[in-house]
C-alpha positions in Angstrom: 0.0 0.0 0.0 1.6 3.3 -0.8 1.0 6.2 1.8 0.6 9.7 0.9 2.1 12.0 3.1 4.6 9.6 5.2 6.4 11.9 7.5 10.4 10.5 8.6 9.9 8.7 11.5 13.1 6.9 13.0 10.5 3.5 12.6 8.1 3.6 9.8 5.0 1.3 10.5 4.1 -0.8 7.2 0.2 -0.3 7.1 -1.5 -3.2 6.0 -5.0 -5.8 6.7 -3.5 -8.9 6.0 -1.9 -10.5 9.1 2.2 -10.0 9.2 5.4 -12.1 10.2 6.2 -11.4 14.0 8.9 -10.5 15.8 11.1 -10.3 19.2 11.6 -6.9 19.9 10.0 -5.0 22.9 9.6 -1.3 21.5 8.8 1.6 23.6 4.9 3.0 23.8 6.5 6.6 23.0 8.5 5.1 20.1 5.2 3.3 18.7 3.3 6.5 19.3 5.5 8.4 17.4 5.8 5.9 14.6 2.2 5.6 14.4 1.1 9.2 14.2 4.2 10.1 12.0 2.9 7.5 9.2 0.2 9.4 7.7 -1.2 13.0 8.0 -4.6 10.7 8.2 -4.0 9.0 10.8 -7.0 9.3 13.2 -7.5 6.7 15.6 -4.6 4.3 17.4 -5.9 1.4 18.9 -3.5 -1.6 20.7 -5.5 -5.1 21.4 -4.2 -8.1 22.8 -2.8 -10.9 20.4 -2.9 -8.0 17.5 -0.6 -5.6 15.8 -1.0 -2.0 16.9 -3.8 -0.5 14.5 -4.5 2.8 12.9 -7.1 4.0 11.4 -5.8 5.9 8.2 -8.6 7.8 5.7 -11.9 6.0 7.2 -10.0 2.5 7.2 -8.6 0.2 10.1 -5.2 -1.1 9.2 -2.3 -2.8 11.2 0.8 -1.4 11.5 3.8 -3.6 11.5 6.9 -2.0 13.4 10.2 -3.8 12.8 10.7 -6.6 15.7 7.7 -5.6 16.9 5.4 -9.1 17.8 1.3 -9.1 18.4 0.8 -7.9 21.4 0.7 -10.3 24.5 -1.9 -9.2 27.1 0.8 -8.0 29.2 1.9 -5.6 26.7 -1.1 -3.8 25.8 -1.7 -3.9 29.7 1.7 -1.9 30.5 0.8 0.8 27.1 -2.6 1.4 28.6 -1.1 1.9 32.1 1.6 4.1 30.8 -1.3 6.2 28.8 -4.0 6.3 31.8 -1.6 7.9 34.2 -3.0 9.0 36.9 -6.5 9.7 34.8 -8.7 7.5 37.5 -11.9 7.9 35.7 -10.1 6.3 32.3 -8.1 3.7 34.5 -12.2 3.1 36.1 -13.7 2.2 32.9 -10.7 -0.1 31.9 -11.0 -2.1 34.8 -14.6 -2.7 34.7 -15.4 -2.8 31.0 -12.0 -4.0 30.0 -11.4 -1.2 27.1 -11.0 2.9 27.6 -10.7 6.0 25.0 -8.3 8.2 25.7 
């Protein structure tokens, strides 16, 4: 898929909907942020799942972005990103822990 408007980021994401090799590598939230939101200039929504890729949503369509080394997320991991995103936002880290999924 070619990507209009793909800033430099140090990582560039490969946007795609077909499932991707994995890897081994444990990659910083900030780094994926910044990878993710550097990828397109229509890049609206990021959303991280358990036993997926991180996704995007890029000009009205959900696509995964593969980051080099980066594996599907265990449980774990997308447990530590939303942690390190809540903060100390109680009313987001609420609704996570009793319906399992926030927006931040």
């Amino acid at each position: 898929m070619e990507m209009e408007g793909l800033a430099g980021p140090a990582m560039q994401p490969v946007l795609e909907s077909e499932p991707a090799p994995s890897g081994n590598r444990v990659i910083p939230t900030a780094e994926i942020l910044r990878a993710l939101v550097g990828a397109s200039k229509k890049v609206s929504d990021i959303i991280f799942s358990p036993a997926r890729y991180p996704q995007v949503e890029l000009a009205g369509q959900l696509m995964q972005a593969r980051l080099p080394g980066l594996n599907p997320f265990k449980p774990e991991d997308t447990e530590r990103i939303a942690l390190e995103l809540i903060g100390r936002h109680t009313h987001a880290n609420r609704i996570l822990q009793t319906e399992g999924a926030c927006d931040l």
